[in-house]
BATI-584911 format. One line per 5 residues: for each residue x, y, z of N, C-alpha, C. Coordinates in steps of 0.2 Angstrom, whole numbers, plus 2048, in hexadecimal, padded with zeros to 3 digits. Example, Ala and Ser with C-alpha at 12.3 -4.5 7.8 and 13.67 -1.06 7.14 Angstrom:
! BATI-584911
842 7E4 827 83E 7EA 827 842 7F0 827 | 840 7F5 823 844 7FB 824 840 800 827
END
This chain:
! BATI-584911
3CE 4B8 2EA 3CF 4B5 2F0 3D4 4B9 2F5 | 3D8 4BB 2F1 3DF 4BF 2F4 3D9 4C6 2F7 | 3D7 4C7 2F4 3D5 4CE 2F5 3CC 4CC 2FB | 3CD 4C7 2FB 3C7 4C7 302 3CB 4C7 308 | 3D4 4C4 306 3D5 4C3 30D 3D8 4CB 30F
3DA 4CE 30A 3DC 4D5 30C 3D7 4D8 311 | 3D1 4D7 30E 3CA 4DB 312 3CB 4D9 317 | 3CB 4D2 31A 3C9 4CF 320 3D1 4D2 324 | 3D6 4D2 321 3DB 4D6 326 3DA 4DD 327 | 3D7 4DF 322 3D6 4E8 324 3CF 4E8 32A
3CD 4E3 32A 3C5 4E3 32F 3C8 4E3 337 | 3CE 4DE 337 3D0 4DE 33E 3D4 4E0 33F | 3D6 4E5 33C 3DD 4E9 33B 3D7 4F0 340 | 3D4 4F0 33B 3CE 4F7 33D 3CC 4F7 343 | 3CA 4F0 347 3C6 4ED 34C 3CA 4EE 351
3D2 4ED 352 3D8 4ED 355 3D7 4F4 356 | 3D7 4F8 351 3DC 4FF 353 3D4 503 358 | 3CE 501 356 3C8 506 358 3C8 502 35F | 3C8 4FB 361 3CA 4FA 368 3CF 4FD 36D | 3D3 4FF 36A 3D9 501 36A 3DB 509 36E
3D4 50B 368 3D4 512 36B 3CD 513 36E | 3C9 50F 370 3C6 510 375 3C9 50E 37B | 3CD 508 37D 3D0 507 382 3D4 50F 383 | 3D7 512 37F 3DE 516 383 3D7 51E 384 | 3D3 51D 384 3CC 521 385 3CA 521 38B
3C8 51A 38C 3C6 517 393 3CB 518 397 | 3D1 518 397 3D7 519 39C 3DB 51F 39D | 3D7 524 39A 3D9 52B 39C 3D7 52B 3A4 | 3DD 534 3A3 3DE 536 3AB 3D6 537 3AF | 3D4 53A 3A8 3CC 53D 3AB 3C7 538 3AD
3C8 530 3A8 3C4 52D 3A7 3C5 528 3AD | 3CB 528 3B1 3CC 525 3B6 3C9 527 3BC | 3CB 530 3BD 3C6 533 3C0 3C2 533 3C4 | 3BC 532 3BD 3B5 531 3BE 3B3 52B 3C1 | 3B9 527 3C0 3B6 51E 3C1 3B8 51F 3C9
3BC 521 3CA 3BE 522 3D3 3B9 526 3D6 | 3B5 52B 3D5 3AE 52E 3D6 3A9 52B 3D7 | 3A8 527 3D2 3A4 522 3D3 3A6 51E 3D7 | 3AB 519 3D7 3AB 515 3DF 3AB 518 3E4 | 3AE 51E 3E6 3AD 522 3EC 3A5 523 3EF
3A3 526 3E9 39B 526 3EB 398 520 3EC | 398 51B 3E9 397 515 3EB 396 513 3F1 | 39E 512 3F3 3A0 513 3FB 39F 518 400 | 39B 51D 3FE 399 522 405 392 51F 404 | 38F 51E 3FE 385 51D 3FE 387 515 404
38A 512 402 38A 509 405 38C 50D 40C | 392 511 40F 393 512 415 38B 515 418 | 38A 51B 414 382 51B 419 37F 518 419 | 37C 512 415 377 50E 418 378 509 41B | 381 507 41F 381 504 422 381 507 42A
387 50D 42A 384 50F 430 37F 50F 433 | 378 513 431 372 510 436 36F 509 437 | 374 505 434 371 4FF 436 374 4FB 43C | 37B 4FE 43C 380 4FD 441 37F 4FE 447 | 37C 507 446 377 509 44E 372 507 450
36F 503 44C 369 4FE 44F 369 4F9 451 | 36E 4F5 44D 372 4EE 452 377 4F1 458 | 377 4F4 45A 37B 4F9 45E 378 4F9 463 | 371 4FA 462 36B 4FD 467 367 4F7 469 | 367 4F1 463 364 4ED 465 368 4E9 468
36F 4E8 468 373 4E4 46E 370 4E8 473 | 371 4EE 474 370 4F2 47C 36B 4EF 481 | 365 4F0 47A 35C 4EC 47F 35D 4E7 481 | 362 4E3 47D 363 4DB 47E 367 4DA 485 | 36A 4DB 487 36E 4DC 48A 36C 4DE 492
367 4E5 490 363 4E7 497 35F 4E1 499 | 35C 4DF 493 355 4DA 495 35A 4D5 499 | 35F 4D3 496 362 4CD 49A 363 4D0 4A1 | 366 4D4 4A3 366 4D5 4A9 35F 4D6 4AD | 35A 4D8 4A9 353 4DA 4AD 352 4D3 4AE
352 4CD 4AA 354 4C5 4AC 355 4C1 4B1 | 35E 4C6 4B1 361 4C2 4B7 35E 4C4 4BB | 35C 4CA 4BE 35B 4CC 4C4 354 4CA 4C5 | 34E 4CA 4C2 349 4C5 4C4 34A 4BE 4C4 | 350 4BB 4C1 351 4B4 4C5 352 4B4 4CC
358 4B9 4CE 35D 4BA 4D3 357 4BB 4D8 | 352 4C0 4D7 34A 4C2 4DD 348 4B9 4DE | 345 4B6 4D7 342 4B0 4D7 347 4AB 4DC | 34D 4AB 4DC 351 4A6 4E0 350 4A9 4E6 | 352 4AE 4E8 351 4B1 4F0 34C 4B3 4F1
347 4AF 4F1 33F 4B3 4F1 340 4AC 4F9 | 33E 4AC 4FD 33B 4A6 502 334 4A3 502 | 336 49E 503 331 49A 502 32C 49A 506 | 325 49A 503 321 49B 507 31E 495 50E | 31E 499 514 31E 494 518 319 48E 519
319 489 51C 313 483 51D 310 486 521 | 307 484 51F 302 485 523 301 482 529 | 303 485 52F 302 47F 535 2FA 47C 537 | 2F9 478 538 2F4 477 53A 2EF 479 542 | 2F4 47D 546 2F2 47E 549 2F8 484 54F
2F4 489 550 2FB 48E 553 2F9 48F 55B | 2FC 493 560 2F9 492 565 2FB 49C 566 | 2F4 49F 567 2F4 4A4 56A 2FD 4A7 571 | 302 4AD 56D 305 4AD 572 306 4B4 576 | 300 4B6 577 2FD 4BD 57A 2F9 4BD 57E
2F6 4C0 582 2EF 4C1 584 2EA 4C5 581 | 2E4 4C6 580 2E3 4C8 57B 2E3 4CA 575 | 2E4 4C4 571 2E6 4C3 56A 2E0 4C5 568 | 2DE 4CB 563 2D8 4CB 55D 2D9 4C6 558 | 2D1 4C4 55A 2CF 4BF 551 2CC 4C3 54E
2CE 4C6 54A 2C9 4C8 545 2C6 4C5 53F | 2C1 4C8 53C 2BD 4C8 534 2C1 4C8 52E | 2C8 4CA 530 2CB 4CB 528 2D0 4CA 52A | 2D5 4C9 525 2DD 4C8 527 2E0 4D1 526 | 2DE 4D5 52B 2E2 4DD 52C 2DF 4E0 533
2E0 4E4 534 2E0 4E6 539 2D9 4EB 53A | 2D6 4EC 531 2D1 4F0 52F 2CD 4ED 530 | 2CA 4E5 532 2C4 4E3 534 2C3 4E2 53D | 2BC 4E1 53D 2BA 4E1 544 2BC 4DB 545 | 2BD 4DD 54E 2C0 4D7 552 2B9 4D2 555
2BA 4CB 553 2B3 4C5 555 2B6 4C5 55C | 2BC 4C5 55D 2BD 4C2 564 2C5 4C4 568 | 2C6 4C2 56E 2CD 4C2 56E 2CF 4BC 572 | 2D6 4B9 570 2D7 4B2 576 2DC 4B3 579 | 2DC 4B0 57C 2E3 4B0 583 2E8 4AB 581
2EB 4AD 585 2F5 4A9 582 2F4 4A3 586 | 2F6 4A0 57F 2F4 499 581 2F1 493 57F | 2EC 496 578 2E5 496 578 2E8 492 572 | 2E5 48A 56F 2E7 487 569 2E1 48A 566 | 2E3 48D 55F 2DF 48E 558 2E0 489 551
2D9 487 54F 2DA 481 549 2DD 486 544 | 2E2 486 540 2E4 48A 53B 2E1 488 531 | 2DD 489 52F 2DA 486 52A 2DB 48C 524 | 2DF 490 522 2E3 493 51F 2E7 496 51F | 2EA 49D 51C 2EE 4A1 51E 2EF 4A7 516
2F1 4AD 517 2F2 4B1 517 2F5 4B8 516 | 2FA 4B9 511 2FF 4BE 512 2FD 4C4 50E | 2FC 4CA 512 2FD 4D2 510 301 4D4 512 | 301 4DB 511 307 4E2 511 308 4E1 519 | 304 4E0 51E 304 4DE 526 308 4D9 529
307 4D3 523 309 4CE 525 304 4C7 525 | 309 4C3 527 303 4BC 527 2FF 4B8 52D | 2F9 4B9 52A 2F4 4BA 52D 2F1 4B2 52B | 2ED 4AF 531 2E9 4A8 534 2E5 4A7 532 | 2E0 4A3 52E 2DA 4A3 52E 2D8 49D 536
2D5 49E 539 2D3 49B 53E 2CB 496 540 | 2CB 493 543 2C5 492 544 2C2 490 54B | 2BB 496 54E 2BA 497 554 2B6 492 555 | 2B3 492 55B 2AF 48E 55D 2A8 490 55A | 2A2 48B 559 29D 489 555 2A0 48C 54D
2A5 488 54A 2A7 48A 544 2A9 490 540 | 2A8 494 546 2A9 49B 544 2AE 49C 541 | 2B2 4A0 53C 2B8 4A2 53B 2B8 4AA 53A | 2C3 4A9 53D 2C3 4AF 53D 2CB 4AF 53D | 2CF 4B6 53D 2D6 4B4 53B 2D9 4B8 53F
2E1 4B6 541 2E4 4B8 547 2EB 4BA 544 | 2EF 4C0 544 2F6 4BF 543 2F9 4BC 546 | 2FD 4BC 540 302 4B5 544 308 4B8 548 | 309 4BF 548 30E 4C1 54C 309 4BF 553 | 305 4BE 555 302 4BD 55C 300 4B7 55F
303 4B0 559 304 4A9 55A 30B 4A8 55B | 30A 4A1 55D 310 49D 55A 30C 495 559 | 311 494 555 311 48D 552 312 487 557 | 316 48A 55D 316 484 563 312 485 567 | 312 481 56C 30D 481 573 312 487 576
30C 48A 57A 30C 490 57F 30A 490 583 | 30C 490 58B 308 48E 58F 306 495 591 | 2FF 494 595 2FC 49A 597 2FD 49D 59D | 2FC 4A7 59D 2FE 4A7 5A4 2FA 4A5 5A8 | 2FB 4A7 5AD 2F5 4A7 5B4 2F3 4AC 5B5
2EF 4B0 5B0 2EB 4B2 5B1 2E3 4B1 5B3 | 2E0 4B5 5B7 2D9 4B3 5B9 2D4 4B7 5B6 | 2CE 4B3 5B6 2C8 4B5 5B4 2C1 4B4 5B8 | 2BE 4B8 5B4 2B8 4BB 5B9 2B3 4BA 5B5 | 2AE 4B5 5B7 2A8 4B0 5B5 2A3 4B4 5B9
29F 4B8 5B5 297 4BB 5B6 293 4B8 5B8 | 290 4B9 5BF 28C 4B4 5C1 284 4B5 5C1 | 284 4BC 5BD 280 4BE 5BC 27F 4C2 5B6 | 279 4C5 5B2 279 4CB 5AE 27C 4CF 5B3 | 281 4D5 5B1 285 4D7 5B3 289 4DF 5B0
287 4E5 5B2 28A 4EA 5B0 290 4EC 5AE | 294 4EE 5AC 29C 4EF 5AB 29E 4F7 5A8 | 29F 4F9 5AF 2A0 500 5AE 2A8 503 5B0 | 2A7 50C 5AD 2AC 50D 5AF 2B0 510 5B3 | 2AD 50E 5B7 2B3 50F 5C0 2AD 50B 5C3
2B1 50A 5CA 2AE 504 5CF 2A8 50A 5D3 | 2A3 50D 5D1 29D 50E 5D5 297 50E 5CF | 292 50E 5D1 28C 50E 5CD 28C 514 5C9 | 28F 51A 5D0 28E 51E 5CA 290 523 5C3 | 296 51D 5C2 299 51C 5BC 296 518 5B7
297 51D 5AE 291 519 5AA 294 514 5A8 | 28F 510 5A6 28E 508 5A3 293 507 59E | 296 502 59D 29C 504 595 297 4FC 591 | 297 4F7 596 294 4F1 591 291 4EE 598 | 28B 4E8 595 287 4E4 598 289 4DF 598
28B 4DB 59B 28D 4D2 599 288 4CD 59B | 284 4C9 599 27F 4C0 59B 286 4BF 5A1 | 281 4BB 5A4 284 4B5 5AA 288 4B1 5A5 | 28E 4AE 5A8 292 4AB 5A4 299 4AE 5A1 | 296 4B3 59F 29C 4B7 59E 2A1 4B5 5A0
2AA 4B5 59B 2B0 4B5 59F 2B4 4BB 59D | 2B7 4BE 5A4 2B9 4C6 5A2 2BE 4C4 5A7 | 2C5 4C9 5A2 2CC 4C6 5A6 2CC 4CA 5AE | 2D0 4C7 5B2 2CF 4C9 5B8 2D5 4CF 5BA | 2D5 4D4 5BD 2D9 4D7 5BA 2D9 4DA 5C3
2D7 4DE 5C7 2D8 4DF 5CE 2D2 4E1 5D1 | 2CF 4E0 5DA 2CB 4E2 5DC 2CB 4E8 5DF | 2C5 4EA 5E0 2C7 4F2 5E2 2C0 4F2 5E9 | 2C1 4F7 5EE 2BD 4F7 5F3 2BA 4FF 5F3 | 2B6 502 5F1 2B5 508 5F0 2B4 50B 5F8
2B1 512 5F9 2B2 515 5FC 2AA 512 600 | 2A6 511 5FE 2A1 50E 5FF 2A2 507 604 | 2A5 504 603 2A8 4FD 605 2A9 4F8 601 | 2A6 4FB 5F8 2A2 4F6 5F4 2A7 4F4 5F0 | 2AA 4EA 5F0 2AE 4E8 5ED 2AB 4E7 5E5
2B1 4EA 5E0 2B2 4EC 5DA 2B8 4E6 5D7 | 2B5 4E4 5D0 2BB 4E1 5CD 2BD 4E5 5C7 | 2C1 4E5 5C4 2C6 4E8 5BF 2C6 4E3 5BB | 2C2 4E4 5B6 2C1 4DD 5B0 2C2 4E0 5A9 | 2C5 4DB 5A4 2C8 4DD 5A0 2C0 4D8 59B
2BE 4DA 595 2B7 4DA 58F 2BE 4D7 58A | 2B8 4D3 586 2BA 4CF 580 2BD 4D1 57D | 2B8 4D8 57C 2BD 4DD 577 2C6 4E2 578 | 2C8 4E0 581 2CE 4E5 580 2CB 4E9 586 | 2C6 4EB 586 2C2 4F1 58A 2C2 4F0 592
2C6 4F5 596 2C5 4F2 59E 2BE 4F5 5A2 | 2BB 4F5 5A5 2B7 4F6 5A9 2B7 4F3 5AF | 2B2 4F5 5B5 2B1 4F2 5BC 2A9 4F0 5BB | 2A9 4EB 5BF 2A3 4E8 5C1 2A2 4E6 5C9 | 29C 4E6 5CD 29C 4E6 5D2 29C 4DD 5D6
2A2 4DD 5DA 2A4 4D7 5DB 2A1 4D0 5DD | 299 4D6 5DD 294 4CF 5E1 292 4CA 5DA | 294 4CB 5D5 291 4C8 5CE 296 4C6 5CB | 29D 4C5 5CB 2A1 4C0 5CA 2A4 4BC 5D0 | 2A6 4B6 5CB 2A9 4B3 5CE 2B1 4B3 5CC
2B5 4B3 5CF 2BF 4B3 5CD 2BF 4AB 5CE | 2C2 4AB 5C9 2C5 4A3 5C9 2CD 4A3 5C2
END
């Protein structure tokens, strides 16, 4: 019995001294060393793969950042943007000679022109690079569209100017004798703005008339009427 417990103290006597001198092993100069090596490295591999994740969130604040302002400033247009005007129902020609035309631009052909003064039904309306433009409606339901720079929205009254009613089929040339060529034919009925009379060398009184289209000519004065 005595000599079992001998053993059993010689076992952790052994156990003591071989931990003993593995610890003063583990804790040399060199073996400290090494183990600083190793954290060092540790902490440069973790430093670079944090840096480029830093430069990404970096970059990705910056987008975030511009988009916000790309943002604010589409608000900023969206709030001082103006509103768009009411359709009036009705505008009143404030020119002589206002073109209606086929389109809302200046590229289509002109239907007609009216005089200042003149009420037009306004049944839609219009905005290009030009500007905003009427949709209009002429007599027998015809439509056609008028800039608006050449209306207004209130009554206008009209000048005194006169006009010359065709009392007949009737030539429209260009000077006051016959023997100047033809520019347009007009029916009886006809209204062409009145514009001054002329007496040629002949004796023959001439009017100065202004056509639907803008176009002046003379006509000989026994075929109108001025009123």
């Amino acid at each position: 019995m005595n000599m079992m417990k001998r053993k059993a103290k010689w076992a952790v006597a052994a156990s003591l001294a071989v931990g003993m001198t593995a610890g003063a092993l583990l804790f040399t100069p060199s073996a400290m060393k090494a183990s600083e090596e190793v954290v060092l490295a540790s902490v440069d591999w973790v430093t670079s793969q944090l840096n480029p994740m830093k430069n990404d969130i970096a970059n990705l604040k910056a987008q975030l950042a511009a988009q916000q302002q790309q943002i604010q400033q589409l608000q900023q247009q969206l709030a001082s943007k103006p509103a768009s005007p009411s359709l009036p129902s009705v505008v009143y020609v404030a020119k002589n000679n206002a073109a209606v035309r086929s389109g809302a631009a200046t590229r289509y052909r002109v239907i007609t022109y009216k005089q200042k003064g003149a009420s037009l039904q306004v049944v839609g309306a219009y905005l290009t690079s030009q500007g905003l433009w009427y949709n209009i409606i002429l007599p027998s339901s015809l439509k056609g569209w008028i800039y608006s720079g050449d209306v207004s929205t209130s009554a206008v009254s009209s000048d005194s100017t006169k006009h010359v009613i065709a009392t007949a089929a009737v030539n429209i040339r260009k000077g006051a004798t016959t023997s100047y060529p033809i520019i347009a034919t007009v029916p009886k009925g006809t209204e062409m703005v009145y514009i001054q009379p002329f007496t040629n060398s002949k004796g023959e009184k001439w009017y100065n008339v202004q056509l639907s289209d803008g176009r002046q000519g003379w006509m000989a004065a026994e075929f109108g009427e001025v009123k």
